[in-house]
C-alpha positions as CSV (number, residue, x, y, z in Angstrom):
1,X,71.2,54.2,27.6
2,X,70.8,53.9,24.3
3,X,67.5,54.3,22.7
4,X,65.2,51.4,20.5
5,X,66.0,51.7,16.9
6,X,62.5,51.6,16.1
7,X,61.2,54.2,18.8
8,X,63.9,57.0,17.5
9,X,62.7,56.4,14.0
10,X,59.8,56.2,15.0
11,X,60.1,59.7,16.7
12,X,62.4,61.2,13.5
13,X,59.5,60.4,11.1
14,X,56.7,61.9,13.3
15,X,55.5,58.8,15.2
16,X,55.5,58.2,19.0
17,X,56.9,54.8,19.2
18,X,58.5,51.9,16.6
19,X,55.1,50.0,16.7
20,X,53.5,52.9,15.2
21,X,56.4,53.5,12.3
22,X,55.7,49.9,11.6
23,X,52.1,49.7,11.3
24,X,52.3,53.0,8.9
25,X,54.7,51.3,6.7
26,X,52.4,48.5,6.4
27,X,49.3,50.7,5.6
28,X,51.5,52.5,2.8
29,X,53.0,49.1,1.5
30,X,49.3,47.5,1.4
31,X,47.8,51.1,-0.5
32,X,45.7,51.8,2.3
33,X,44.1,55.5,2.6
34,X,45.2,56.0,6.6
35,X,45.5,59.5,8.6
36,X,47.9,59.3,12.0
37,X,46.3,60.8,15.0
38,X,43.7,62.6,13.2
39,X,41.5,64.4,15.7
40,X,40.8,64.7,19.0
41,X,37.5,62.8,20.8
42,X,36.7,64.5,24.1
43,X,35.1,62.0,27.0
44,X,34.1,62.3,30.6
45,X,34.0,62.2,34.0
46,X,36.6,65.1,33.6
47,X,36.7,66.7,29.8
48,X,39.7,64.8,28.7
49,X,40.5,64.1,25.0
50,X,41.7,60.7,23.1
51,X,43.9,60.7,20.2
52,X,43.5,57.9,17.7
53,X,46.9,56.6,16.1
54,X,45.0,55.6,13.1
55,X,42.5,56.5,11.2
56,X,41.1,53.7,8.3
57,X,37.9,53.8,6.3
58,X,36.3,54.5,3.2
59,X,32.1,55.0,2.5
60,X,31.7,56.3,5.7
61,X,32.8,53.3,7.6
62,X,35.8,53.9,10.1
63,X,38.6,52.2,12.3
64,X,40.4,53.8,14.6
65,X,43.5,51.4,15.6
66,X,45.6,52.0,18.5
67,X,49.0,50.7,18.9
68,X,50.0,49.9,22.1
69,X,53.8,48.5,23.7
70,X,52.6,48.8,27.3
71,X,48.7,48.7,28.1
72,X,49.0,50.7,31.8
73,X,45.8,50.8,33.7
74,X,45.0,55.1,32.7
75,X,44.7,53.8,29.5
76,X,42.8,50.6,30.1
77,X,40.0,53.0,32.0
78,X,40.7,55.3,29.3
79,X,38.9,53.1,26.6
80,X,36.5,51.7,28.9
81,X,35.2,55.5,29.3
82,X,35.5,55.8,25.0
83,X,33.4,52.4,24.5
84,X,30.7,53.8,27.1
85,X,30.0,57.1,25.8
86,X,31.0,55.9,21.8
87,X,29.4,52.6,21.4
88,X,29.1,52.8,17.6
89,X,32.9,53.5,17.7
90,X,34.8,50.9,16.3
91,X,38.5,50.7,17.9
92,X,40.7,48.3,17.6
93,X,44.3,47.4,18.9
94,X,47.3,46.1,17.9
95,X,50.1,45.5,20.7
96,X,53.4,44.1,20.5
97,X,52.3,41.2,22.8
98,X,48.9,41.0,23.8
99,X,50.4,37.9,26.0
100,X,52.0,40.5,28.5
101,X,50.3,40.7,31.4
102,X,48.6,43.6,32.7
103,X,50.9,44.2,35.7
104,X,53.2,42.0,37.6
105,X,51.5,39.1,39.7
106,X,48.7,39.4,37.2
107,X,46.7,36.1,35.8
108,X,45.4,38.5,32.9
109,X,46.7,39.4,29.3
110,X,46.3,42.6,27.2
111,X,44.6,40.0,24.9
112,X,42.4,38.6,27.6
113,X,41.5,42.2,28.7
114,X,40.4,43.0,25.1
115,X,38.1,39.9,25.1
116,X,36.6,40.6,28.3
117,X,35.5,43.8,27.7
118,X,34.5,43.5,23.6
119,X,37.8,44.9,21.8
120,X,39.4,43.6,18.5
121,X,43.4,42.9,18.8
122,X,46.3,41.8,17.2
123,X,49.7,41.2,17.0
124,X,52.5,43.2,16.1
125,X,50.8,44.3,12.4
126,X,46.9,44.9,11.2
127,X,45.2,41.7,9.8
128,X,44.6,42.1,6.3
129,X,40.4,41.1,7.5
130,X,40.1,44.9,8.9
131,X,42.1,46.2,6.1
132,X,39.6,44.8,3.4
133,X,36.3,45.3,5.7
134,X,37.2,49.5,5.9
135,X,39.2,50.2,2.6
136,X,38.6,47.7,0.4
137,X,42.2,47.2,-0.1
């Protein structure tokens, strides 16, 4: 099997996946101040610990963005637990389809999962919106 172009680049330069190379390229191509996986933010019920992708902001506003291909449901519950116990955390994602549905036989999209439960999303790059609200640029 041979692997995505994107996803070994991705992995060659540091990333974890194509998305990821893709949505760095964009922050260096629109002269964005960024940091990739940054720090670590523990959370509960069992000390566990969530790794941004990105890290955006300037005068001490901040966007975390993650990039997500698949949306399984660990991660779902994942950033239900972060919103709880960081409300004034502002995370955002960006997926390669946020019309795939959550599992198969499901009625619901990753986008339609993000509205439900009070997350920002995208497609496939960053809106230039969040760009200018958290650096300006």
């Amino acid at each position: 099997m041979k692997p995505i172009k994107g996803l070994a680049r991705g992995i060659k330069e540091g990333y974890r996946s194509g998305l990821e190379v893709s949505v760095g390229k964009q922050l260096n191509e629109e002269g964005v101040a960024w940091n990739y996986e940054p720090y670590r933010i523990p959370y509960t019920p069992k000390i566990q610990h969530y790794t941004p992708d990105f890290s955006i902001g300037s005068n001490g506003k901040e966007l975390l963005v993650e990039t997500k291909g698949r949306f399984i449901a660990r991660d779902r519950t994942k950033h239900l637990l972060l919103k709880e116990q960081y409300p004034d955390m502002d995370l955002r994602f960006v997926f390669t389809n946020p019309n795939q549905k959550l599992y198969k036989g499901s009625r619901t999209t990753y986008g339609q999962w993000c509205d439900k439960h009070g997350f920002k999303y995208a497609k496939g790059t960053i809106p230039r919106e969040w760009l200018i609200e958290f650096s300006g640029a």
